[in-house]
DRENDOLO-102630 format. One record per atom (N, C-alpha, C): residue number from 1; chain; x, y, z; residue in one letter. Coordinates in pm, 1 decimal, m for minus. Layout:
<dokes>
NUM  A  X  Y  Z  A
...
</dokes>
This chain:
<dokes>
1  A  82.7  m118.4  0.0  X
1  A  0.0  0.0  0.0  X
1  A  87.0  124.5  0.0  X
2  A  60.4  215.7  m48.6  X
2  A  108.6  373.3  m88.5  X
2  A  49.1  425.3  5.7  X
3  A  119.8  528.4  87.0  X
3  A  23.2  589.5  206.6  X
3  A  55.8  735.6  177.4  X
4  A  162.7  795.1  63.1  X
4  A  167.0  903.6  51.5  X
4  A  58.8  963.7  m47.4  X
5  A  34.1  1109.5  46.3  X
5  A  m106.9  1172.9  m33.0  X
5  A  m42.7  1187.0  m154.7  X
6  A  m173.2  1218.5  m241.8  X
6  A  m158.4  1295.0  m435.2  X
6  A  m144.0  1373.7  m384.2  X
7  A  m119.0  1441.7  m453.4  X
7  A  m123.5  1594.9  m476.5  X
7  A  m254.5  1663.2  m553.5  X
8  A  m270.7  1757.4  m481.8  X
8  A  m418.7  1811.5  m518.4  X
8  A  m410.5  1835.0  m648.0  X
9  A  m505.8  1889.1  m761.5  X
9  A  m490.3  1971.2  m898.1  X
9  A  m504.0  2089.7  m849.8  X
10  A  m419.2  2134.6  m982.7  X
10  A  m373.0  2318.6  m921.2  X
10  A  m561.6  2354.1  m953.5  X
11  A  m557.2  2493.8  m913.9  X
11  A  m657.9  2535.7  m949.4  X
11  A  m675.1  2611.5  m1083.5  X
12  A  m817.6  2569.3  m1099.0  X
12  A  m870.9  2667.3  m1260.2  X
12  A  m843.4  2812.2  m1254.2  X
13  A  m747.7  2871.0  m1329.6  X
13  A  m768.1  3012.6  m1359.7  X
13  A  m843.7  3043.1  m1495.4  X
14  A  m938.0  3170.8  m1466.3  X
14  A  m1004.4  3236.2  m1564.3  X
14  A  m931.7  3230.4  m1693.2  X
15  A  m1006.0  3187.1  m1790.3  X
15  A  m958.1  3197.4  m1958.6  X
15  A  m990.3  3364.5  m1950.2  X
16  A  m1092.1  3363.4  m1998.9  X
16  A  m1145.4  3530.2  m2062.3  X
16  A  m1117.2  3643.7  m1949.9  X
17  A  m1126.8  3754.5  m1937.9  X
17  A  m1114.4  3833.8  m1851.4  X
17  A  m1280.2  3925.8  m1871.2  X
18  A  m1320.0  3967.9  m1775.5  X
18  A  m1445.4  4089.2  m1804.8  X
18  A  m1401.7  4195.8  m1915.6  X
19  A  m1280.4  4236.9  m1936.3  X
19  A  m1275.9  4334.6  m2056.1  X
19  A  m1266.7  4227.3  m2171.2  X
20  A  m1242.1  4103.9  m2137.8  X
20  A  m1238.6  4012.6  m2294.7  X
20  A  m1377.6  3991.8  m2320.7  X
21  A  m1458.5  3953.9  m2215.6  X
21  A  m1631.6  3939.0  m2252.2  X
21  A  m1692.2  4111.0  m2295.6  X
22  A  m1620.4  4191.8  m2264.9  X
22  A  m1710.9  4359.3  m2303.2  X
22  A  m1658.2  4333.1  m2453.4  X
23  A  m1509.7  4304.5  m2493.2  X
23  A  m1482.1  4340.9  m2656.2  X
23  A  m1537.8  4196.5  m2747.6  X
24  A  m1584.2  4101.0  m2667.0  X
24  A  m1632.5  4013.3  m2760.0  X
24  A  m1797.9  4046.2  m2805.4  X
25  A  m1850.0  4069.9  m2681.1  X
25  A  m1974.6  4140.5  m2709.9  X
25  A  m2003.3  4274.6  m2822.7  X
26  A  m1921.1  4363.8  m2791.1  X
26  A  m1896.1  4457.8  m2911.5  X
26  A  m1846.6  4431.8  m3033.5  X
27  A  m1819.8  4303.7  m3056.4  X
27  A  m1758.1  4206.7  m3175.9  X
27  A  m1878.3  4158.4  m3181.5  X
28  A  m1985.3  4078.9  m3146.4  X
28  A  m2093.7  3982.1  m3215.1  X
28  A  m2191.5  4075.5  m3256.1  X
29  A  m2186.7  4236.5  m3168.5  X
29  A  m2304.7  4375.5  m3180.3  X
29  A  m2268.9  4407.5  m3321.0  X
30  A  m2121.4  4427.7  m3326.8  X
30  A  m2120.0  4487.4  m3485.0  X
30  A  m2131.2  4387.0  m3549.0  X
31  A  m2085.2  4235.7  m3545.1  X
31  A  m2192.3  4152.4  m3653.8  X
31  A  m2309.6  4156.7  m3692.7  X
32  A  m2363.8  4164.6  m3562.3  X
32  A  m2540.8  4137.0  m3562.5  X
32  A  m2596.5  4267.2  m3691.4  X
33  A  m2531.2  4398.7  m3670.0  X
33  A  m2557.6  4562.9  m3678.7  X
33  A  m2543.2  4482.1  m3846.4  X
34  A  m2422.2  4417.4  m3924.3  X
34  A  m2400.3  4395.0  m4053.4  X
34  A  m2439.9  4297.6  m4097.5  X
35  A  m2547.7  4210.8  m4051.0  X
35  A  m2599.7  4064.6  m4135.3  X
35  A  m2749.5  4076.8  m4042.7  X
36  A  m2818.7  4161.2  m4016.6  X
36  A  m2933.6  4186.4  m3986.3  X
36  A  m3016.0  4031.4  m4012.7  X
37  A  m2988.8  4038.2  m4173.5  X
37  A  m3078.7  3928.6  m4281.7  X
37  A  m3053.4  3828.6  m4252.3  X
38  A  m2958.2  3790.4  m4217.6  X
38  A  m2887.7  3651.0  m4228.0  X
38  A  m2952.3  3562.2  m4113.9  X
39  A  m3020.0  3412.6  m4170.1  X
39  A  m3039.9  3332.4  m4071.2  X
39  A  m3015.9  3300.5  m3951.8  X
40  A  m2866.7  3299.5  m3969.6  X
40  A  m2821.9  3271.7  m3854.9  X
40  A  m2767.9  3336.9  m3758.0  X
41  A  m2858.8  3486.6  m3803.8  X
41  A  m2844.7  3597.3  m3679.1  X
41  A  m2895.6  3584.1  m3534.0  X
42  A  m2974.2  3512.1  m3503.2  X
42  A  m3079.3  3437.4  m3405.0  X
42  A  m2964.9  3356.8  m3289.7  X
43  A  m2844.1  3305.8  m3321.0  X
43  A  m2774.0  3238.3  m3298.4  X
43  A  m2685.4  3388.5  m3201.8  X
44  A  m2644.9  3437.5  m3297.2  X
44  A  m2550.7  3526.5  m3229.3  X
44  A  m2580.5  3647.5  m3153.0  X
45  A  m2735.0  3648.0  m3199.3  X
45  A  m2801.4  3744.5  m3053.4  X
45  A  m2849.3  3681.5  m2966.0  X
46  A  m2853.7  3557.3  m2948.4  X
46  A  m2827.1  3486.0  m2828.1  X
46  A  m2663.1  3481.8  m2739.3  X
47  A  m2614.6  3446.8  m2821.7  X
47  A  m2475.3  3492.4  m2809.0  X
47  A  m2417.7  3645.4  m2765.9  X
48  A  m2475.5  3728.1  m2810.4  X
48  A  m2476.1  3868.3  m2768.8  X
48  A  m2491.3  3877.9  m2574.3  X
49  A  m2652.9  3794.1  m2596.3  X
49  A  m2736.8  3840.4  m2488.5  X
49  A  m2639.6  3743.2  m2377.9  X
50  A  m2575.5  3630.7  m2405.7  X
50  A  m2510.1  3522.5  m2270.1  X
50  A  m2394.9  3609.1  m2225.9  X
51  A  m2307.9  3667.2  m2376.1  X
51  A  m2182.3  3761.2  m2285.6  X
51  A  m2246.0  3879.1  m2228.9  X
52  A  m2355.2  3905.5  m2216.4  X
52  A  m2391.0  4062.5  m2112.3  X
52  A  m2422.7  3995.3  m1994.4  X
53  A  m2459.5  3862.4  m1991.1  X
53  A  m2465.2  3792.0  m1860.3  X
53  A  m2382.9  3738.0  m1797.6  X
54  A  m2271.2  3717.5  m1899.9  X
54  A  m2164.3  3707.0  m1826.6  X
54  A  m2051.9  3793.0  m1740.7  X
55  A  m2124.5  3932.3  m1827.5  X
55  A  m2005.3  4062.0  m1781.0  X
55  A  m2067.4  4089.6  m1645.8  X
56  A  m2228.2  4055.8  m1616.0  X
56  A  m2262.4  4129.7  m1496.2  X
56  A  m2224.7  4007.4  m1367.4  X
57  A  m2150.5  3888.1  m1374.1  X
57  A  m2140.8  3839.3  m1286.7  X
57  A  m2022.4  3870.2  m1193.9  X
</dokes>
């Protein structure tokens, strides 16, 4: 038997930062602003609307 502990996993640090979720949001706004028409605008104003929920956490 092995009686020495593991070692914990380091901890998760943040990928994105809150100013990376404000300029991605202002990145999918001016998409949305230039493909109005486009099908698969529905997609990315959902996408819009999750990074403003993400900036207010």
């Amino acid at each position: 038997m092995n009686d020495t502990p593991t070692p914990e996993p380091a901890r998760a640090r943040a990928v994105l930062s809150n100013e990376d979720f404000k300029l991605l949001r202002e990145a999918v706004l001016f998409y949305l602003k230039a493909h109005e028409d486009d099908p698969i605008s529905s997609k990315y104003s959902h996408l819009y609307h999750r990074l403003g929920s993400a900036i207010r956490r």
